[in-house]
C-alpha positions in Angstrom: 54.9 111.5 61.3 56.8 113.8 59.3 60.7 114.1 60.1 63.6 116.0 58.0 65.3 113.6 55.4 68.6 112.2 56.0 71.4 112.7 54.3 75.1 111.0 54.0 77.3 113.8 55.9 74.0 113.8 58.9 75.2 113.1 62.2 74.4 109.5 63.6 75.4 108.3 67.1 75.4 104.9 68.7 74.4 105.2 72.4 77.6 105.2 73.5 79.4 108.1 71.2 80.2 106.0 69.0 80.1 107.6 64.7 77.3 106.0 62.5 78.3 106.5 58.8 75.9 106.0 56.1 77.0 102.8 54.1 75.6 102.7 50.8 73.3 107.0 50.2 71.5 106.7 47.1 73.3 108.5 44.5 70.6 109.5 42.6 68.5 111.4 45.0 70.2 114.7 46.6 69.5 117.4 49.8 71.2 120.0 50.4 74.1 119.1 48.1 74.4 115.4 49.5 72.3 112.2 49.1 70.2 110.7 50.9 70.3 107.5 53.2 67.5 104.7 52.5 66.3 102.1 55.0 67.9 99.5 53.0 72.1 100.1 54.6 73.0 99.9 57.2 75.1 102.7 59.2 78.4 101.5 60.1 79.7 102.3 64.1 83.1 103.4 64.5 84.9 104.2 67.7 82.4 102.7 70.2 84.1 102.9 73.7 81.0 100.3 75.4 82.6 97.3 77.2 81.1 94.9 79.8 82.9 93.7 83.0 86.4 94.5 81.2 85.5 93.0 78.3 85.0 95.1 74.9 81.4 94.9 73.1 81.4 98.1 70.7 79.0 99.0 68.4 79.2 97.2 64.7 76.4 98.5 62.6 73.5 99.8 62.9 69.9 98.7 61.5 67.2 100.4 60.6 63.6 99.3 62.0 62.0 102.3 60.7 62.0 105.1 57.9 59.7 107.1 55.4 56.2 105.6 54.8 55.2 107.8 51.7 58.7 109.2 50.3 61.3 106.7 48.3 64.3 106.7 46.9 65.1 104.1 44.1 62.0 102.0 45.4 63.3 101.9 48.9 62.3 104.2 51.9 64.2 107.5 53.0 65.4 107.9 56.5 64.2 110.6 58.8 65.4 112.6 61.7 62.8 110.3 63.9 63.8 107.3 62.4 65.2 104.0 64.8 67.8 101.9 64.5 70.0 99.2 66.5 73.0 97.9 67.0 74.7 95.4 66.9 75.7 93.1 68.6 74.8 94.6 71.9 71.0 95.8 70.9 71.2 99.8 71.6 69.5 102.3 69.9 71.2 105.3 68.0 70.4 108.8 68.0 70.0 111.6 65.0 72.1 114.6 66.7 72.2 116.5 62.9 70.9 116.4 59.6 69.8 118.8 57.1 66.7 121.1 58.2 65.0 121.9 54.3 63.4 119.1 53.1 60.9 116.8 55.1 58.8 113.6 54.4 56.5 111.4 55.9 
């Protein structure tokens, strides 16, 4: 299904509010001024509030289970607006509140 690409400045949340930032954008490939996030980093999670029974289990990182089928970047996949992601450690998904609204893929 086609989604809008990804970029590094998008805005990713974990479940719990918590600020997913792009670890390693490609370089080489650019949208709207910035580049573009692959499949292949993870996102890292600051600022995760979540906590069980008292005790603190924030958000880490963040994996990607799916991206672009047809578009790549340096040989690995693109992320899109609909693509998912975990956690971890605690397993939650993360959701794509902004990204760039010019270029999509599929």
């Amino acid at each position: 299904m086609p989604g809008f690409v990804l970029h590094a400045n998008a805005t990713v949340l974990c479940q719990h509010g918590g600020q997913a930032q792009a670890t390693a954008p490609n370089p080489r490939v650019m949208v709207g001024g910035q580049p573009v996030v692959t499949q292949s980093a993870p996102h890292a999670v600051a600022g995760c509030p979540w906590n069980v029974a008292g005790a603190p289990v924030p958000c880490i990182t963040a994996t990607w289970l799916t991206a672009a089928t047809r578009v790549l970047a340096g040989g690995v996949p693109v992320l899109l607006q609909d693509s998912q992601a975990i956690c971890a450690p605690n397993g939650t998904p993360v959701t794509i509140a902004v990204t760039q609204t010019r270029v999509s893929a599929t």
